[in-house]
Structures are given as C-alpha cells and as structure tokens.
mmCIF file of the N, C-alpha and C atoms, coordinates in Angstrom:
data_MODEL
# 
_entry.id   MODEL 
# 
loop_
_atom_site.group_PDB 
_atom_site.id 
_atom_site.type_symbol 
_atom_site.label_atom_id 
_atom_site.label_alt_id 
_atom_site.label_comp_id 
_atom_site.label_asym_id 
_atom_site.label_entity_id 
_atom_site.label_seq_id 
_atom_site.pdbx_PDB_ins_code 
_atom_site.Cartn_x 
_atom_site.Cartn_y 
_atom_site.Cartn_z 
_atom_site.occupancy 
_atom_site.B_iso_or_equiv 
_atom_site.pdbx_formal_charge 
_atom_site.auth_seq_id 
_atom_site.auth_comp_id 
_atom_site.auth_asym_id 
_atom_site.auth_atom_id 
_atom_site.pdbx_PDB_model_num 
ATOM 1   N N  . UNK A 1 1  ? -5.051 -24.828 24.757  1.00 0.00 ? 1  UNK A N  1 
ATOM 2   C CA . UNK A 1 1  ? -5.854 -24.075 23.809  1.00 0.00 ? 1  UNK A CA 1 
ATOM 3   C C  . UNK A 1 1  ? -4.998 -22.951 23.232  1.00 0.00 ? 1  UNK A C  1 
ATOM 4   N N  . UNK A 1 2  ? -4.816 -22.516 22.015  1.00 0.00 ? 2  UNK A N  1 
ATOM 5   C CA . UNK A 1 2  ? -4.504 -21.739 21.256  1.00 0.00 ? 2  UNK A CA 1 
ATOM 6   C C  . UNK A 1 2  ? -5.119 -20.523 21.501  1.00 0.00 ? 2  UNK A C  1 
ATOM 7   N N  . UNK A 1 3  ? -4.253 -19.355 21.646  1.00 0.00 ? 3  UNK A N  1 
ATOM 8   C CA . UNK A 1 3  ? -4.436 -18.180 21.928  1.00 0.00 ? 3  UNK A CA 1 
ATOM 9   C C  . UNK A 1 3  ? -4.577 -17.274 20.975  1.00 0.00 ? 3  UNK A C  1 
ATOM 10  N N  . UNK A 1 4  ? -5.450 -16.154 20.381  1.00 0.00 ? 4  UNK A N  1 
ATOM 11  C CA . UNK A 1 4  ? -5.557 -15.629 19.369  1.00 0.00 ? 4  UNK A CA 1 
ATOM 12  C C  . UNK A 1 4  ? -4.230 -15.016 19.166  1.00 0.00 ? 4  UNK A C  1 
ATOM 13  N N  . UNK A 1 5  ? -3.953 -15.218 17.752  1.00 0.00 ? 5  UNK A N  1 
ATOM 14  C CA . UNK A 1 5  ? -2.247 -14.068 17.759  1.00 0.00 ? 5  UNK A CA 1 
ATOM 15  C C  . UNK A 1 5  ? -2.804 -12.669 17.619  1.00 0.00 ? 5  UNK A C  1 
ATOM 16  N N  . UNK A 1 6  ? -2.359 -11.676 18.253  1.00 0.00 ? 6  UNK A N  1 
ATOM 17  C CA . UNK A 1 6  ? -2.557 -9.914  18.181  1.00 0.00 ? 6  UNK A CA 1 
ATOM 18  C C  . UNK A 1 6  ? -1.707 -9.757  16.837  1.00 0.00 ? 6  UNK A C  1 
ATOM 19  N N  . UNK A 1 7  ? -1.044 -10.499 15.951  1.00 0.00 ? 7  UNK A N  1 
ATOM 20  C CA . UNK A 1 7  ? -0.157 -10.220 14.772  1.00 0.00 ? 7  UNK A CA 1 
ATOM 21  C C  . UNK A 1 7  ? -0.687 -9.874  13.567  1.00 0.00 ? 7  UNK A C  1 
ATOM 22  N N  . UNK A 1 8  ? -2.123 -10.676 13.618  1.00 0.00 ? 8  UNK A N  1 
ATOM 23  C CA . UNK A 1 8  ? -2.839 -10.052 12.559  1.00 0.00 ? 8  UNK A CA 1 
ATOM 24  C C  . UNK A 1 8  ? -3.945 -9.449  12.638  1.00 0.00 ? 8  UNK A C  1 
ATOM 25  N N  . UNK A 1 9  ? -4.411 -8.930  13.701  1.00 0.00 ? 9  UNK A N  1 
ATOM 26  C CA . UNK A 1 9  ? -4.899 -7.470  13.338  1.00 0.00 ? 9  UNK A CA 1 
ATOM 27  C C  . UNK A 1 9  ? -4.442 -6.181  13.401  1.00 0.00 ? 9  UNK A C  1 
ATOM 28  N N  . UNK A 1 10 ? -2.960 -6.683  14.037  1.00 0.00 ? 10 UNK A N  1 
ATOM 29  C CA . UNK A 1 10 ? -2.052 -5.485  13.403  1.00 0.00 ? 10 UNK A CA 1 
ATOM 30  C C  . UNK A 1 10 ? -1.779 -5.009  12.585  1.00 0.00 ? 10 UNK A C  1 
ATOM 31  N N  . UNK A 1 11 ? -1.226 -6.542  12.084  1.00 0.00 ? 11 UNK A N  1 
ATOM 32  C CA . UNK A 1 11 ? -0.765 -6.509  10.555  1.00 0.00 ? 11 UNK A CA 1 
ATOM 33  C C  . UNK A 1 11 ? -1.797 -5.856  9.469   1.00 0.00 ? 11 UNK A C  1 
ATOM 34  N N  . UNK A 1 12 ? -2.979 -6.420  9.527   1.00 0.00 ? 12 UNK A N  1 
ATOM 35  C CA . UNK A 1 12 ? -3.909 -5.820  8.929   1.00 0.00 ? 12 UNK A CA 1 
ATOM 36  C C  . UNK A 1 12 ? -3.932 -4.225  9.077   1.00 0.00 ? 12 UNK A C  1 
ATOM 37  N N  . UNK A 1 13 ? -3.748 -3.722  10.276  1.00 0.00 ? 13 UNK A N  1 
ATOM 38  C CA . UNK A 1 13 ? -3.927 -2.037  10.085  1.00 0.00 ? 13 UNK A CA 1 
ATOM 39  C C  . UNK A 1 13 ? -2.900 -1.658  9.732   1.00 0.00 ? 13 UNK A C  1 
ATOM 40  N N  . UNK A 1 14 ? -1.575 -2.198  9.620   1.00 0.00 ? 14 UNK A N  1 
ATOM 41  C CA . UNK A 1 14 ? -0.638 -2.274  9.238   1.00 0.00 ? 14 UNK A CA 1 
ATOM 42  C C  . UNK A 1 14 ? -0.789 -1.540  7.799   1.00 0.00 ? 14 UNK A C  1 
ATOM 43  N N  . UNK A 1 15 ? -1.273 -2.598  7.454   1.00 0.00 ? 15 UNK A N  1 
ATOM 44  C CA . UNK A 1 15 ? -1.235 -2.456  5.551   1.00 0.00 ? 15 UNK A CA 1 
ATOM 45  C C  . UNK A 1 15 ? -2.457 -1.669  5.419   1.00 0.00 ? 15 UNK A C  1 
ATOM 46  N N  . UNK A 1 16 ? -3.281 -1.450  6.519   1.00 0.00 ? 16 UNK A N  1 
ATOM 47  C CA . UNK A 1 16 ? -4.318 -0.310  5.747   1.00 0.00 ? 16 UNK A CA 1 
ATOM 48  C C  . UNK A 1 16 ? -3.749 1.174   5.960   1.00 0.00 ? 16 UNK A C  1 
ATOM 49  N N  . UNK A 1 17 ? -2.881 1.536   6.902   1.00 0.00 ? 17 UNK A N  1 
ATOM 50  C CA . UNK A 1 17 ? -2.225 2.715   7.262   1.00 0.00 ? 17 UNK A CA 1 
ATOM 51  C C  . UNK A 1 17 ? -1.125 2.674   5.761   1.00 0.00 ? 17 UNK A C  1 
ATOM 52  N N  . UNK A 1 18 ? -0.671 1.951   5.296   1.00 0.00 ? 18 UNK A N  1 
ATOM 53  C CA . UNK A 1 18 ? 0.180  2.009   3.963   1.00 0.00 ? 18 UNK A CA 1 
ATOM 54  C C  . UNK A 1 18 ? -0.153 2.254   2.929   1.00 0.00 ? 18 UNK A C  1 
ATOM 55  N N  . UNK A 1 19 ? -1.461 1.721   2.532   1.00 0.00 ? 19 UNK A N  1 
ATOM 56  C CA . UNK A 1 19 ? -2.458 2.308   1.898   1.00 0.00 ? 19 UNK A CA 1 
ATOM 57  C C  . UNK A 1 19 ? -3.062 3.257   2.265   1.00 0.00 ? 19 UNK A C  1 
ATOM 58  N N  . UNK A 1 20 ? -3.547 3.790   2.834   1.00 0.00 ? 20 UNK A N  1 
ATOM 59  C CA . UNK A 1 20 ? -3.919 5.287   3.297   1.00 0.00 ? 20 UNK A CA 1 
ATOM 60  C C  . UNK A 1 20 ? -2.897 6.125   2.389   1.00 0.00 ? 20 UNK A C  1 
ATOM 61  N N  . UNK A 1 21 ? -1.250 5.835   3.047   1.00 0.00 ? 21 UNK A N  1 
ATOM 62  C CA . UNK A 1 21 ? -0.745 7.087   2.930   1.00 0.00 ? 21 UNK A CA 1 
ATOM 63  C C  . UNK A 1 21 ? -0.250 6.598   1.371   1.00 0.00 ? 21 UNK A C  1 
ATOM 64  N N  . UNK A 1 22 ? 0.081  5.879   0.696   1.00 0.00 ? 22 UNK A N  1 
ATOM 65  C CA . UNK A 1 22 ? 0.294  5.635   -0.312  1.00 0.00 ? 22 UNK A CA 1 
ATOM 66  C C  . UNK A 1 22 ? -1.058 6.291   -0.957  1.00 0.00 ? 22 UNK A C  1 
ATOM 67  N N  . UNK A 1 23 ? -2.270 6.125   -0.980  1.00 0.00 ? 23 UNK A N  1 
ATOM 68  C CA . UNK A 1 23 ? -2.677 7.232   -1.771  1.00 0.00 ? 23 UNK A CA 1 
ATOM 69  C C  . UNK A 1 23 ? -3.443 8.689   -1.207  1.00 0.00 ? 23 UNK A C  1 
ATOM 70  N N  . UNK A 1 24 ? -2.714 9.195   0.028   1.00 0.00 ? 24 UNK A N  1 
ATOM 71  C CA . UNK A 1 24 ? -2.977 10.506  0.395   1.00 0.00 ? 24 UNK A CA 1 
ATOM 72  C C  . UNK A 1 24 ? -1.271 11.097  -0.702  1.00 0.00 ? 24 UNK A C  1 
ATOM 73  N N  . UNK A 1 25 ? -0.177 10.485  -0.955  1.00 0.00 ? 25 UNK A N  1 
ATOM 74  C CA . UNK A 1 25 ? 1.116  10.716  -1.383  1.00 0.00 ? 25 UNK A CA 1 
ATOM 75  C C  . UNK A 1 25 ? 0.539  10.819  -2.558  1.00 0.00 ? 25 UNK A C  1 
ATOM 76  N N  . UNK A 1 26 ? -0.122 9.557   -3.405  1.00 0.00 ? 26 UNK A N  1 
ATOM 77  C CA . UNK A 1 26 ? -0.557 10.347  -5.343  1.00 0.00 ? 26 UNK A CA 1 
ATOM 78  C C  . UNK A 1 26 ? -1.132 10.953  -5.074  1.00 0.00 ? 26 UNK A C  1 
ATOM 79  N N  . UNK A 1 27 ? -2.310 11.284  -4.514  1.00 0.00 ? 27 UNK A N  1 
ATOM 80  C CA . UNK A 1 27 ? -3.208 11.928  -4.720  1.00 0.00 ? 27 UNK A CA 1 
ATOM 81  C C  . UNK A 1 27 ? -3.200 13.569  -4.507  1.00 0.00 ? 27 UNK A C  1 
ATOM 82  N N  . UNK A 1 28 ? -1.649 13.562  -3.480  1.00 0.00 ? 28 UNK A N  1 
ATOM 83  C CA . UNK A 1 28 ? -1.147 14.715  -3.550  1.00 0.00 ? 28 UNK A CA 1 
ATOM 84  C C  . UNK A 1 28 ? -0.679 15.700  -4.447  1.00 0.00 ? 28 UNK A C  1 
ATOM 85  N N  . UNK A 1 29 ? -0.224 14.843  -5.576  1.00 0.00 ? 29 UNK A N  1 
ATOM 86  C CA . UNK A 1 29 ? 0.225  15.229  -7.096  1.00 0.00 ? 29 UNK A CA 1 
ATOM 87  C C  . UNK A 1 29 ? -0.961 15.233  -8.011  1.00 0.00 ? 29 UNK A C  1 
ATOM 88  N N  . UNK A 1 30 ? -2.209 15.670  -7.433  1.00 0.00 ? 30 UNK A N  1 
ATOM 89  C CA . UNK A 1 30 ? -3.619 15.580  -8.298  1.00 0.00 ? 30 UNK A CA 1 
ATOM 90  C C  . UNK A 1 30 ? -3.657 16.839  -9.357  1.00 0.00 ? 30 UNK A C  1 
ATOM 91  N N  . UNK A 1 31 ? -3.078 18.000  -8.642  1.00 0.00 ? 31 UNK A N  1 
ATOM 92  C CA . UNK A 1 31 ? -3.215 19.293  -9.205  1.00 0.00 ? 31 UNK A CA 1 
ATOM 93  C C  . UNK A 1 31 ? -2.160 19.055  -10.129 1.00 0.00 ? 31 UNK A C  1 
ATOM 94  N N  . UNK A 1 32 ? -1.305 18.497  -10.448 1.00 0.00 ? 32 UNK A N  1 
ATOM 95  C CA . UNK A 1 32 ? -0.066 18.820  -11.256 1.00 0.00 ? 32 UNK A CA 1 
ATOM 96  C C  . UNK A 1 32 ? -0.812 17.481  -12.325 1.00 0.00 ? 32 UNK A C  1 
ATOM 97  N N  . UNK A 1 33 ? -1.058 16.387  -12.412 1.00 0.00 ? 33 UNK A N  1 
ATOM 98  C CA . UNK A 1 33 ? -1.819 15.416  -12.837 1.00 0.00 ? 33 UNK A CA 1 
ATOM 99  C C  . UNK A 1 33 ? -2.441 16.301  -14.015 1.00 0.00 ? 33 UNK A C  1 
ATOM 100 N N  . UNK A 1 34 ? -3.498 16.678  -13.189 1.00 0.00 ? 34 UNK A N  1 
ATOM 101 C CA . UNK A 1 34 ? -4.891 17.572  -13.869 1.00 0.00 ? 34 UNK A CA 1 
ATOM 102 C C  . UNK A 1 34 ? -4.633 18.425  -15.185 1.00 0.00 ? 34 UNK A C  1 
ATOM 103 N N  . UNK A 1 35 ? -3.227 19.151  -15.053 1.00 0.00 ? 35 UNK A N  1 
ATOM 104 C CA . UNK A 1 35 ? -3.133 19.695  -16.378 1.00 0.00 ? 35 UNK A CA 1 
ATOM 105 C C  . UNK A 1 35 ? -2.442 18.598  -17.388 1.00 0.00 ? 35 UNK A C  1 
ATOM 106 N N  . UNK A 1 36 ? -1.717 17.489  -17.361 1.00 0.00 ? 36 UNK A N  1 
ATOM 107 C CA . UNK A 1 36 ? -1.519 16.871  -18.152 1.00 0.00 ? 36 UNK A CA 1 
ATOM 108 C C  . UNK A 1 36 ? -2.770 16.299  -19.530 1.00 0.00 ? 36 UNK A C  1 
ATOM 109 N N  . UNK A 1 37 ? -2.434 15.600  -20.669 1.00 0.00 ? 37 UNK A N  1 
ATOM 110 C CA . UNK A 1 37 ? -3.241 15.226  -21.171 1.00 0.00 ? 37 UNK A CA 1 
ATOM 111 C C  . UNK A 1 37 ? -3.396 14.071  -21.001 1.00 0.00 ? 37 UNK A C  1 
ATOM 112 N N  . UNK A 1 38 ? -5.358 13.652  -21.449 1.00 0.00 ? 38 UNK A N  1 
ATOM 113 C CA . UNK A 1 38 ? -5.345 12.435  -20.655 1.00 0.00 ? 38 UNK A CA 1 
ATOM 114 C C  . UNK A 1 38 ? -4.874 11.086  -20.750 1.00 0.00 ? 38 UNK A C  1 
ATOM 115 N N  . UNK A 1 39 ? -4.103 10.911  -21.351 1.00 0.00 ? 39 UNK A N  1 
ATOM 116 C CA . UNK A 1 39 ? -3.671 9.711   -21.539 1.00 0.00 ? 39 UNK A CA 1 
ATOM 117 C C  . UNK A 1 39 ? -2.438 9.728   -20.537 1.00 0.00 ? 39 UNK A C  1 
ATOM 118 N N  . UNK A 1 40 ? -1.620 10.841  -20.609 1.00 0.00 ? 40 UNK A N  1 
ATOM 119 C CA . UNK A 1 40 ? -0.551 11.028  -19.746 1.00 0.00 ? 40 UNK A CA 1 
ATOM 120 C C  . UNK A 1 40 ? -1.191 10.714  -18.257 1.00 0.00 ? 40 UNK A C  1 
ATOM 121 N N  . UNK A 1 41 ? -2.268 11.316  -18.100 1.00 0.00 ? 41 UNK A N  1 
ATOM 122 C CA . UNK A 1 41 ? -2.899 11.135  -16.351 1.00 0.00 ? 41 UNK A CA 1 
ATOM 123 C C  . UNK A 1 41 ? -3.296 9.312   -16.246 1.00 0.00 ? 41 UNK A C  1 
ATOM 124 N N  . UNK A 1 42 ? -3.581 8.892   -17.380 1.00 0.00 ? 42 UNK A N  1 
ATOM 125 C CA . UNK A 1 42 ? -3.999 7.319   -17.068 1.00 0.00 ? 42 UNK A CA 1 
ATOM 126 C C  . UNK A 1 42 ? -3.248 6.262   -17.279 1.00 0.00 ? 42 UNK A C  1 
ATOM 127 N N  . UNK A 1 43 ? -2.061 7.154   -17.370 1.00 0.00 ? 43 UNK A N  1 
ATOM 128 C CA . UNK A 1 43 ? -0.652 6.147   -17.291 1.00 0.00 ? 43 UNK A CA 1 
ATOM 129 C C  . UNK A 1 43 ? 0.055  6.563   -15.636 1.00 0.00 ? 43 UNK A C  1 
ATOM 130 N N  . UNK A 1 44 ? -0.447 7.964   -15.219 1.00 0.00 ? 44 UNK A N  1 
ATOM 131 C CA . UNK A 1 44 ? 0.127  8.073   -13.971 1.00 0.00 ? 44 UNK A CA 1 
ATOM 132 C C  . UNK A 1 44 ? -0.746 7.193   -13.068 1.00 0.00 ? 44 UNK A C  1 
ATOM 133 N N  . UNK A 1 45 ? -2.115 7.279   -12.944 1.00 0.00 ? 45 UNK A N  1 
ATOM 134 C CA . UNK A 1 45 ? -2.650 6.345   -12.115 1.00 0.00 ? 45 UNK A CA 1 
ATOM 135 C C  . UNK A 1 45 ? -3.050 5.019   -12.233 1.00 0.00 ? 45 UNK A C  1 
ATOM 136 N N  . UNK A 1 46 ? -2.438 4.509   -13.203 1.00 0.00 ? 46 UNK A N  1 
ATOM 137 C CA . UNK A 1 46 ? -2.545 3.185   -13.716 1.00 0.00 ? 46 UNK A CA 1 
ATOM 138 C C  . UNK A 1 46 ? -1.165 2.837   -12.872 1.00 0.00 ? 46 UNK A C  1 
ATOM 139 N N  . UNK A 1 47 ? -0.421 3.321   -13.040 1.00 0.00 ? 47 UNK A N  1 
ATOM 140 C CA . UNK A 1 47 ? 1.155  3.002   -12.462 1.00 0.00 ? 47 UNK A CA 1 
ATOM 141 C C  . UNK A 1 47 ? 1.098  2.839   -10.599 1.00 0.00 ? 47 UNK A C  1 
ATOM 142 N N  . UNK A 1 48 ? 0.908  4.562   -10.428 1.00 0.00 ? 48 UNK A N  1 
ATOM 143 C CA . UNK A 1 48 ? 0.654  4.416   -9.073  1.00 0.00 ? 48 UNK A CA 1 
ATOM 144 C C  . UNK A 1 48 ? -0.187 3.395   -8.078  1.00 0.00 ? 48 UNK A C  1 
ATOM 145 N N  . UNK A 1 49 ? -1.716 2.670   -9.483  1.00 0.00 ? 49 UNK A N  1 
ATOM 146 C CA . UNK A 1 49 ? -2.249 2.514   -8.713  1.00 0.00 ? 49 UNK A CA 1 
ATOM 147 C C  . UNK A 1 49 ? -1.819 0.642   -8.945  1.00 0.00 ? 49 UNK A C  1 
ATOM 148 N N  . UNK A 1 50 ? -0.447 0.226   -9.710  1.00 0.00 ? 50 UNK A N  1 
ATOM 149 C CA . UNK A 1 50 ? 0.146  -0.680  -9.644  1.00 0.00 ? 50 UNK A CA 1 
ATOM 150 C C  . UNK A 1 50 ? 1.335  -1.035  -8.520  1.00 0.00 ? 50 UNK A C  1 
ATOM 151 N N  . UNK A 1 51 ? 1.981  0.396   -8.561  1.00 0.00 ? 51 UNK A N  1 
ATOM 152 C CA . UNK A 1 51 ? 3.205  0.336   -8.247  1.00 0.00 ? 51 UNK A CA 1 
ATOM 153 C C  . UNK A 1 51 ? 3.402  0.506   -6.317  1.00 0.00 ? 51 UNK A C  1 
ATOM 154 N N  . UNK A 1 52 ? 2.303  0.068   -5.957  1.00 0.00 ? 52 UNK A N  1 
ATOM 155 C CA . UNK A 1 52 ? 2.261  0.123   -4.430  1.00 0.00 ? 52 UNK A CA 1 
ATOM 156 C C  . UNK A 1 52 ? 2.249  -1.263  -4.514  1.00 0.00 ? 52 UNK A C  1 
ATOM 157 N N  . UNK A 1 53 ? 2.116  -2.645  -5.093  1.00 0.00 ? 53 UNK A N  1 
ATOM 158 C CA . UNK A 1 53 ? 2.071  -4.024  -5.044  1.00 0.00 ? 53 UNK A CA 1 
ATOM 159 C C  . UNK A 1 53 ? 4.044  -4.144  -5.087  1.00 0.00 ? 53 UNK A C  1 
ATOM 160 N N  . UNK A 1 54 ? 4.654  -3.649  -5.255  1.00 0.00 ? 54 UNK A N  1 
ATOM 161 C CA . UNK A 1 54 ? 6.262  -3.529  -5.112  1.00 0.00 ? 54 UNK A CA 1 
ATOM 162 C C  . UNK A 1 54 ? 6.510  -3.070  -4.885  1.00 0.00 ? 54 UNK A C  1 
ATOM 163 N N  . UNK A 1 55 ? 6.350  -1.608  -4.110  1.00 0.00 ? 55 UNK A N  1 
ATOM 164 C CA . UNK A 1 55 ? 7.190  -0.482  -3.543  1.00 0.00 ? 55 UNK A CA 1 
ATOM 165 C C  . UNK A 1 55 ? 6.712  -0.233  -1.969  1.00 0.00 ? 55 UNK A C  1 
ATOM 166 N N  . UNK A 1 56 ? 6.104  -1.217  -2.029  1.00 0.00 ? 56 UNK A N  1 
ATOM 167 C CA . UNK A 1 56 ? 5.204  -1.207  -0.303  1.00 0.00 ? 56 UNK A CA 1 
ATOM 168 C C  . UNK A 1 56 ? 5.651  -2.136  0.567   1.00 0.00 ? 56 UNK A C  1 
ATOM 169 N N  . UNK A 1 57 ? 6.126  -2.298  1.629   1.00 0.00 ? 57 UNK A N  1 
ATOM 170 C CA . UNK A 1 57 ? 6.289  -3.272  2.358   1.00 0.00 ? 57 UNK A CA 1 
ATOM 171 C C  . UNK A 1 57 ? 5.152  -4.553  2.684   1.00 0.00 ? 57 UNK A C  1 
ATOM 172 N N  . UNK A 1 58 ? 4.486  -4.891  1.793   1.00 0.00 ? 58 UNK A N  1 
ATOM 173 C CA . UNK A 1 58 ? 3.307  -5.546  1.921   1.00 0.00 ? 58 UNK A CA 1 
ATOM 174 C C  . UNK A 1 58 ? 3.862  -6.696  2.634   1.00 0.00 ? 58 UNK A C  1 
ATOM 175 N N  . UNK A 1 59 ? 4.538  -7.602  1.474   1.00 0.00 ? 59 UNK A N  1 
ATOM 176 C CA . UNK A 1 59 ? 4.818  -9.113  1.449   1.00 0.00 ? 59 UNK A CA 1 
ATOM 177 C C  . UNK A 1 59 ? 5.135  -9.410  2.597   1.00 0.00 ? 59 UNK A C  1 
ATOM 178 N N  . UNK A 1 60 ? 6.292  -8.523  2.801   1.00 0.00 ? 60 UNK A N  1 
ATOM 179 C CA . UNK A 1 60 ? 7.119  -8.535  4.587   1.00 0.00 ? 60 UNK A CA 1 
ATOM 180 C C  . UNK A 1 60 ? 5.745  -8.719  5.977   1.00 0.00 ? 60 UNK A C  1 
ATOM 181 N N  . UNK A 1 61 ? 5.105  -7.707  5.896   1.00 0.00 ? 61 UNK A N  1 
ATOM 182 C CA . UNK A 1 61 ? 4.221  -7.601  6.742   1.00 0.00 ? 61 UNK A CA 1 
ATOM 183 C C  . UNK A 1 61 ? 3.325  -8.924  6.868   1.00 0.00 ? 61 UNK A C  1 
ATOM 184 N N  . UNK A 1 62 ? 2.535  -9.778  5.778   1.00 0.00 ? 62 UNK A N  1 
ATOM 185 C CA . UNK A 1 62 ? 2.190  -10.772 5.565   1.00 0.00 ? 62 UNK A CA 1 
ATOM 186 C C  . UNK A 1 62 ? 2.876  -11.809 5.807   1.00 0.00 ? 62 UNK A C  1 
ATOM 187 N N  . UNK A 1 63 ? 4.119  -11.821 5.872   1.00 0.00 ? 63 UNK A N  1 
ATOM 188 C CA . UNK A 1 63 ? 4.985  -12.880 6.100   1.00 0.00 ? 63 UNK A CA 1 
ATOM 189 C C  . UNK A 1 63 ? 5.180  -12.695 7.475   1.00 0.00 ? 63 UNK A C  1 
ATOM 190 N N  . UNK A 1 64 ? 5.350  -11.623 8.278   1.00 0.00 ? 64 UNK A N  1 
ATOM 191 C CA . UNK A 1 64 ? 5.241  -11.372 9.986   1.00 0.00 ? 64 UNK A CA 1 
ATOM 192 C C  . UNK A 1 64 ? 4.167  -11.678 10.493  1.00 0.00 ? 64 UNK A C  1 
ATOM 193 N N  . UNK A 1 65 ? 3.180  -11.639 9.727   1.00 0.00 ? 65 UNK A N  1 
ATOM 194 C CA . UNK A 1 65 ? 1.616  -11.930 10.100  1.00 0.00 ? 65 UNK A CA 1 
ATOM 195 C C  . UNK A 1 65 ? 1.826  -13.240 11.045  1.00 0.00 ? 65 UNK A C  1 
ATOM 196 N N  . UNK A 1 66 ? 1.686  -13.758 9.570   1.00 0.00 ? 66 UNK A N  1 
ATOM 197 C CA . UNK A 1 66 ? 1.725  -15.605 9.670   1.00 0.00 ? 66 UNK A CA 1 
ATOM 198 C C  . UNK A 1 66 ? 3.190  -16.352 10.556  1.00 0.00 ? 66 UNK A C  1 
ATOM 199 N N  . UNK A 1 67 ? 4.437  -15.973 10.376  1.00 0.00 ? 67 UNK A N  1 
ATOM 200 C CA . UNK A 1 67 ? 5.523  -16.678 11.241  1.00 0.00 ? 67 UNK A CA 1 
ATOM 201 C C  . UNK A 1 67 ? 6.298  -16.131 11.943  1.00 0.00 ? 67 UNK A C  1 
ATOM 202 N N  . UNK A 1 68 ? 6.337  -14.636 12.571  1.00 0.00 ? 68 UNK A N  1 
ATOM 203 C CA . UNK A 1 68 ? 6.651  -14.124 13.272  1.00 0.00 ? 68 UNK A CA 1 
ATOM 204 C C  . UNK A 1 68 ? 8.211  -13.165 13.038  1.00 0.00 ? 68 UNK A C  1 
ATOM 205 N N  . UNK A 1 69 ? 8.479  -13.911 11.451  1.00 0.00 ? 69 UNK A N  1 
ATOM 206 C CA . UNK A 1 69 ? 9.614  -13.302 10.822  1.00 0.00 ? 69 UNK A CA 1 
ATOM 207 C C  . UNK A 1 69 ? 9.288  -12.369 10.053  1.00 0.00 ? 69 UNK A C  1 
ATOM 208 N N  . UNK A 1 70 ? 10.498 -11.032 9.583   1.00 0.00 ? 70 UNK A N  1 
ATOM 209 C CA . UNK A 1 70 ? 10.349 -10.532 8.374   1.00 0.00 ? 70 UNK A CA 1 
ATOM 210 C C  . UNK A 1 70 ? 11.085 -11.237 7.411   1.00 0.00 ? 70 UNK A C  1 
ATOM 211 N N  . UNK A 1 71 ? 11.855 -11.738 7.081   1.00 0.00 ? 71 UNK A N  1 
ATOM 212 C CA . UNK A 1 71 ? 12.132 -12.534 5.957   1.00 0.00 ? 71 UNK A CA 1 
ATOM 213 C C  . UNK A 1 71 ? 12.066 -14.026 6.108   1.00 0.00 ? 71 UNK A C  1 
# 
C-alpha cells in the first residue's frame, strides 16, 4: 500500500509562505505607491501582482512536490 507523501503538504505551505511574503514585500511600498498617479499605481500592482509567477520559486517547488527533484 502506498504511503501518503508529506511532500505535498509541504510544498503547499511552501508556496503559501511565498506568497505571504511576496505580498507583505509590495505591500510594503503602499505608502510610496499612494502618492503616485493612478495609472502609475496600476501598473505597479498589475506587475507585482504578475511578476511573482517568475520571480518566485514556484515551478521548482511543484516539480519537488510531484518527483522528489528540483530540476
């Protein structure tokens, strides 16, 4: 019988602790944001709220999930 893997509910808090701090980090820059105009602010959180899908260790983690490798 197959044993549950502990890999992915790690993994899972994994990537929710990355997300956490990925947006406790923008959201840190809220006050400096705020005086911009708004178009300038909805290009910053349009970005930020893109630019964690490539600047995050996601894929890696998902890929350790499932085969026990990072690459």
């Amino acid at each position: 019988m197959n044993e549950p893997s502990w890999r992915k509910p790690v993994g899972a808090l994994l990537i929710l602790v990355v997300v956490l701090l990925w947006t406790v980090l923008f959201a840190s820059f809220s006050d400096s944001v705020a005086t911009l105009h708004w178009t300038l602010q909805l290009v910053y959180y349009a970005l930020a709220g893109l630019a964690w899908i490539w600047l995050t260790p996601v894929k890696p983690i998902l890929r350790w999930m499932q085969t026990t490798r990072w690459r």
